[in-house]
N, C-alpha and C positions, 0 to 999 in steps of 0.2 A: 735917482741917487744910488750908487752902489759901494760898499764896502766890502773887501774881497774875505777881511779877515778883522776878527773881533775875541777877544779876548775879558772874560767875565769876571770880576777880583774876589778873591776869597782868603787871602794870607792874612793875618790880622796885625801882621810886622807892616803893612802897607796899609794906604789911608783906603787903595780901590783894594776889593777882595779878588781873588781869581777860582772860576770853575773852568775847568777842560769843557768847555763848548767849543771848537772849531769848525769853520764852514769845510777847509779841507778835511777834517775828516768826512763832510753832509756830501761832497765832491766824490770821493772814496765810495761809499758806499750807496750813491743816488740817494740820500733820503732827503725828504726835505722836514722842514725844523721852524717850528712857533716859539718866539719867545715873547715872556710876558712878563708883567710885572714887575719891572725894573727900571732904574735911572739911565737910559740910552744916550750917551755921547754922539750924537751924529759930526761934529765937528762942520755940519753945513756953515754957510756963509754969517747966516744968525746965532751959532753955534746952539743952535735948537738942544733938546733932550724930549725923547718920549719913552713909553715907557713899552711898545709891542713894535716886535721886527717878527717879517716872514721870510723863510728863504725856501725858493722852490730850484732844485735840480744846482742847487750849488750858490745862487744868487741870489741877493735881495733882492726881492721883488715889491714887498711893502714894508712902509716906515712910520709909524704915526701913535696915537693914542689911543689904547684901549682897543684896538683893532680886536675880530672876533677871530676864534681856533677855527681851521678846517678840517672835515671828518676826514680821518684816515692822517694828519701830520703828527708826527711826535712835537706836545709841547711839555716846555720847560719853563716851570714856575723860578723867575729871577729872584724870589721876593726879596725883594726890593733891592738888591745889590745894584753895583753901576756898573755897567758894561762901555768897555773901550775898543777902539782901533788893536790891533793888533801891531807894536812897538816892531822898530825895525835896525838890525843895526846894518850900518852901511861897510863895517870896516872891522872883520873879525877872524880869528883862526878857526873855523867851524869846524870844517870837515877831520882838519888834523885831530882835533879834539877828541873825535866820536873814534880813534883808534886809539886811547888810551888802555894801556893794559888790567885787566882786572877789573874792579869794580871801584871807577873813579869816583871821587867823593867831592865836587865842585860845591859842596856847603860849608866847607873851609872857608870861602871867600867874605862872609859873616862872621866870624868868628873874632873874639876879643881879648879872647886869655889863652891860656895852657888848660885850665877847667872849662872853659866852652870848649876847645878843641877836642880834649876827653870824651865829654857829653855827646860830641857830634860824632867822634867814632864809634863809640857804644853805639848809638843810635843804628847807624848806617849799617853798625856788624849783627845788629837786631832786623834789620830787614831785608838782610839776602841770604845766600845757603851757610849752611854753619861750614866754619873752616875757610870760608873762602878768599883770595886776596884783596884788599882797599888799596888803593893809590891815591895818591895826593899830586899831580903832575901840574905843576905851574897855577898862576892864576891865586898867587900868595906869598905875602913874605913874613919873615919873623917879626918886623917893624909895626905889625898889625897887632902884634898881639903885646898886651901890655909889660908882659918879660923880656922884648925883643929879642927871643933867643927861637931856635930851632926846639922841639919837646925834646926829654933826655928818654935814653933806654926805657927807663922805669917807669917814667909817666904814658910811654905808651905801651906796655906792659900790664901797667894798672889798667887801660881804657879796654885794651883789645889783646887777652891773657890768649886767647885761642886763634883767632885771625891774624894773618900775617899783615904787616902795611906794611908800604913802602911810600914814603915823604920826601916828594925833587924837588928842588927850588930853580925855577926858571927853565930856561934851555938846556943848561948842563951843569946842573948841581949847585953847592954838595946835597947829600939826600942824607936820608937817617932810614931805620928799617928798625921792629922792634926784634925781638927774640924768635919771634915763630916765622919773621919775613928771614933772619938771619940763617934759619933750619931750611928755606927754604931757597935760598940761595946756594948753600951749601951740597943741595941734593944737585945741583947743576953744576957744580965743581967751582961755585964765583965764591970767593971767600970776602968777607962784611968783615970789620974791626969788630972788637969786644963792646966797644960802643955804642955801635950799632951805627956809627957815622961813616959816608963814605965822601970822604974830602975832595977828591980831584976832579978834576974836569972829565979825565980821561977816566977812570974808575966808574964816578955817577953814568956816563955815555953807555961804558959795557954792561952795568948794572941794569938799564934802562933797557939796551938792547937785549938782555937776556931776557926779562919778562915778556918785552914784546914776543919776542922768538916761542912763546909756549900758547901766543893767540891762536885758537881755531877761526877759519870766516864768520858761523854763528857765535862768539863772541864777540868779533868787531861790528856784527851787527847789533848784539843789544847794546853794547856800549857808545853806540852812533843813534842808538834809541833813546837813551838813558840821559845822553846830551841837548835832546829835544824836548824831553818830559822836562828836565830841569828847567830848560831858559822858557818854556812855555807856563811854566808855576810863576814867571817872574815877569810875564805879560810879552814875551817876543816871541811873534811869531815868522821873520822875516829876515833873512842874513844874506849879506854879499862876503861871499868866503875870499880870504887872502891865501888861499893854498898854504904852502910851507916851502921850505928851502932844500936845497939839497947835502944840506949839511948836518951831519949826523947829529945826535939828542933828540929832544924830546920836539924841537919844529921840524926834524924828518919830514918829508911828504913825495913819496916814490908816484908820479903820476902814471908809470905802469903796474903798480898793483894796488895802491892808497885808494882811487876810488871806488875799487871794488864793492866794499861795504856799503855807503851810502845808496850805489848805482843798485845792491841787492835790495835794501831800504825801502829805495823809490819804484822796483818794478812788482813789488807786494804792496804796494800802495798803503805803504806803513809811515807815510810822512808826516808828521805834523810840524815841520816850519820849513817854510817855504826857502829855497835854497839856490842862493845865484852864483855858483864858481868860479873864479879868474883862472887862468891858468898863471903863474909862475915860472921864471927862468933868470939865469946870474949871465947871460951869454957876455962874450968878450969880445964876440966881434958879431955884426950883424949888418946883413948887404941889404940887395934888390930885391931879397924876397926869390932869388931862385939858390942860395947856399944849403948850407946845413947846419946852420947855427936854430935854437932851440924854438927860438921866434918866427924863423921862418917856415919852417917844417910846421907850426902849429898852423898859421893860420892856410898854409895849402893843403894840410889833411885834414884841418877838425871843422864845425861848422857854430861860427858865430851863430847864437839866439838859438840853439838846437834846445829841445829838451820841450817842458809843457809847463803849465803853472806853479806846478812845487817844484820839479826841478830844471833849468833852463841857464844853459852857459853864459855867464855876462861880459867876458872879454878877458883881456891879456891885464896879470897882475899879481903881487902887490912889487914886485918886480919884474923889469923885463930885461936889463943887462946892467951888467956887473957895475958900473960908473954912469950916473944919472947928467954927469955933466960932459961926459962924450959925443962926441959923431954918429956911436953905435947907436946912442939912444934916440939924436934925430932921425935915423934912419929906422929903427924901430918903431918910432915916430910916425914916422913916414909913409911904412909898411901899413900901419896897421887904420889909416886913416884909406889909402886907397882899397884894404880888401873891406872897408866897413865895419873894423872890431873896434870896441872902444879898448880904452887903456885905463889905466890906472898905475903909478908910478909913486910909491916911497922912497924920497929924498927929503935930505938935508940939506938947505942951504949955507 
């Protein structure tokens, strides 16, 4: 019986607790790993539980009760937590994620008031450099929180006197920024309302695109980090990425320079969730697979199933041309069935 990935619960907002035990990381660095003393989910056929797992060279190798430690393995007293599968989601923007500008604060998504929201700035501007900037990029609406409104100037002023944010709502706005996000827009010649609100579609897009424009690589790298510590504290260790689109805001996703980061990630063997990419395209016309439309050119230069256990390409998606109810699309279709890529297609009927 193998389990490739298992996740330990330790949040006390959740019934399972989570600990960062990952087998990719036992992978990463050859060690191998005793765990003990725990409620063990095996999910086998009897849906068994014990309470000792061993993994040697990255795999489970034993599974059972009270098994004994061997000299030389790092073990890990569970006491008594329960240990799960490692959650997977099939259908997510991962990758675009992990290039959010600054120091994204994905614990909004919890959040219930205008004073949670506070509390969770303060917090987030207590654990990284002082001065530095929080964003809030998608993955939130005011509807959540019991004032249904966006925070004003002041209340994030009160949370974050010293730290700039900047607060988007969806793809392309509107956003809010507080006073020291507003100083800081300013030093880049982008002028904010007195507000601090930026209304327009077109405004929030330029707003957005200037922050990004101030990323270094090793920023898009901890921030592609930061997106994995996160949904790992929440029991997932597993994503099939929907890429992004090529339409400017906050689902941007440039496939000649967007993967950089993660591709930096994965060759320092800094992974912990395992990462299955689609590639993405809006094409408008797509032939026999010898054109130049975006579908076609992929599957004759790139290499379906490429990549290793954390990171390995899983096919053409979360689009492949522009009109899902086209010609184009059976013959996208078509294409991608005879070189052996799967597909994956978001339509409306």
């Amino acid at each position: 019986m193998k389990f490739l990935t298992f996740i330990i619960s330790t949040a006390i907002r959740w019934p399972l607790l989570f600990v960062s035990v990952f087998c990719s990381q036992v992978i990463a660095q050859e060690n191998d790993l005793f765990l003990t003393n725990g409620n063990i989910l095996t999910l086998d056929e009897n849906d068994s539980v014990v309470n000792s797992l061993l993994i040697r060279n990255g795999r489970i190798t034993e599974l059972g009760n009270d098994l004994q430690a061997l000299d030389g393995v790092q073990t890990v007293d569970l006491e008594g937590r329960t240990m799960i599968p490692g959650l997977m989601d099939s259908h997510v923007h991962f990758i675009r994620h992990g290039l959010r500008p600054g120091y994204d604060m994905r614990e909004i998504e919890s959040v219930r008031s205008i004073a949670e929201l506070q509390a969770a700035l303060t917090e987030k501007a207590n654990a990284i450099p002082a001065g530095a900037l929080i964003t809030v990029v998608g993955g939130w609406a005011p509807l959540q929180l019991a004032e249904n409104r966006f925070p004003t100037l002041a209340e994030l002023d009160e949370a974050l006197p010293n730290n700039p944010v900047y607060i988007h709502y969806r793809a392309y706005g509107p956003a809010i920024a507080n006073t020291a996000g507003i100083a800081l827009f300013a030093e880049g010649g982008f002028e904010i309302a007195e507000n601090g609100m930026v209304e327009t579609r077109e405004d929030a897009v330029a707003a957005y695109d200037f922050l990004k424009s101030r990323q270094t690589p090793e920023q898009k790298q901890r921030s592609t980090k930061s997106i994995m510590s996160y949904v790992n504290s929440l029991g997932m260790t597993s994503v099939i990425d929907g890429a992004g689109t090529n339409r400017s805001g906050a689902q941007l996703l440039l496939p000649a320079f967007d993967y950089a980061p993660i591709l930096a990630v994965w060759k320092n063997n800094e992974m912990t969730v395992r990462v299955r990419p689609m590639f993405m395209s809006w094409d408008l016309e797509v032939g026999d697979g010898s054109g130049t439309s975006e579908v076609e050119e992929r599957v004759r230069n790139s290499f379906m199933g490429h990549g290793d256990d954390m990171f390995r390409v899983a096919g053409l998606g979360e689009h492949t041309v522009n009109d899902s109810k086209s010609v184009q699309f059976y013959n996208a279709t078509a294409l991608a069935a005879r070189r052996g890529w799967l597909l994956q297609e978001h339509f409306m009927l």
